[in-house]
C-alpha positions as CSV (number, residue, x, y, z in Angstrom):
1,X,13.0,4.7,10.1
2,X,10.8,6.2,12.2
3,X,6.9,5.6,12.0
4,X,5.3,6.3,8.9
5,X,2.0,9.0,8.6
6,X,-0.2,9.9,6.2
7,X,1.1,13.5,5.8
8,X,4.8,11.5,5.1
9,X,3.3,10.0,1.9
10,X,3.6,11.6,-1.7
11,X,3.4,9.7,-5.5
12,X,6.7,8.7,-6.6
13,X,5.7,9.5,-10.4
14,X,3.0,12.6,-10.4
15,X,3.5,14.1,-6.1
16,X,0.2,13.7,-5.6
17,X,0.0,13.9,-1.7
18,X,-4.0,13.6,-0.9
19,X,-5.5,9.7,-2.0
20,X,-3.5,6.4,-1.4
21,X,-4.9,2.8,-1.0
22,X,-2.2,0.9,1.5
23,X,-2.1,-2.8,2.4
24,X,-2.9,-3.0,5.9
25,X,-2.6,-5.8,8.3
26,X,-5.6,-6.2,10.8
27,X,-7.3,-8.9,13.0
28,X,-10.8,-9.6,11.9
29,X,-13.8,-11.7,13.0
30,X,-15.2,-13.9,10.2
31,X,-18.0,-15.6,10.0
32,X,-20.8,-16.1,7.1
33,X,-21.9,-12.8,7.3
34,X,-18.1,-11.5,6.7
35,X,-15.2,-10.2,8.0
36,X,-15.9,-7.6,10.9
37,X,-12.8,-5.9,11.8
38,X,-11.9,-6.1,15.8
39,X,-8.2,-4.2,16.0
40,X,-6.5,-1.5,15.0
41,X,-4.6,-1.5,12.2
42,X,-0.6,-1.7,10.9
43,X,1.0,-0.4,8.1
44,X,4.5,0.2,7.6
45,X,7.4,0.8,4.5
46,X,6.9,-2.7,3.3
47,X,3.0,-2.4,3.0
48,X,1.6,-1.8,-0.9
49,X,1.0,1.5,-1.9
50,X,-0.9,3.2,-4.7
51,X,-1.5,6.6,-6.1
52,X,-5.2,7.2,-6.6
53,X,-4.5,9.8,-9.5
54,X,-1.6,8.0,-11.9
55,X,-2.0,4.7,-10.0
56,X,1.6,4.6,-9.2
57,X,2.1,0.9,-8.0
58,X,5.6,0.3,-5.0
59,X,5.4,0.3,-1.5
60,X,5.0,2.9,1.1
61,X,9.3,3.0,1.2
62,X,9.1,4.7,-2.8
63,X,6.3,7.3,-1.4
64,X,8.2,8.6,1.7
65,X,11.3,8.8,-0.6
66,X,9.4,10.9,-3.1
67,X,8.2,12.9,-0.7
68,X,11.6,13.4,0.7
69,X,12.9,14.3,-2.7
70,X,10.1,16.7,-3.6
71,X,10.0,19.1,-0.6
């Protein structure tokens, strides 16, 4: 698959296509003061993915096969 976007994404269960959290994977700084993030980020069809307005719980994969299904 190629690389995933925002505008690929859309909820599984309701299509809601605007608000997602995702997992991501980043490198951060940490110290006592907190984590400071230093990289860009990655995420990807494996990362954790949830739909802000049902809350919808899978993994990117299940959004950009809704979407797929829904257009």
């Amino acid at each position: 698959m190629s690389r995933v976007s925002f505008h690929d994404l859309a909820c599984p269960k309701c299509g809601q296509r605007e608000e997602f959290h995702v997992d991501i994977t980043a490198t951060a700084y940490l110290d006592a003061s907190g984590p400071t993030v230093e990289s860009d980020y990655h995420w990807d069809e494996a990362s954790g993915c949830t739909c802000l307005n049902c809350h919808f719980d899978g993994c990117v994969a299940d959004f950009v096969a809704a979407m797929v299904v829904t257009t």
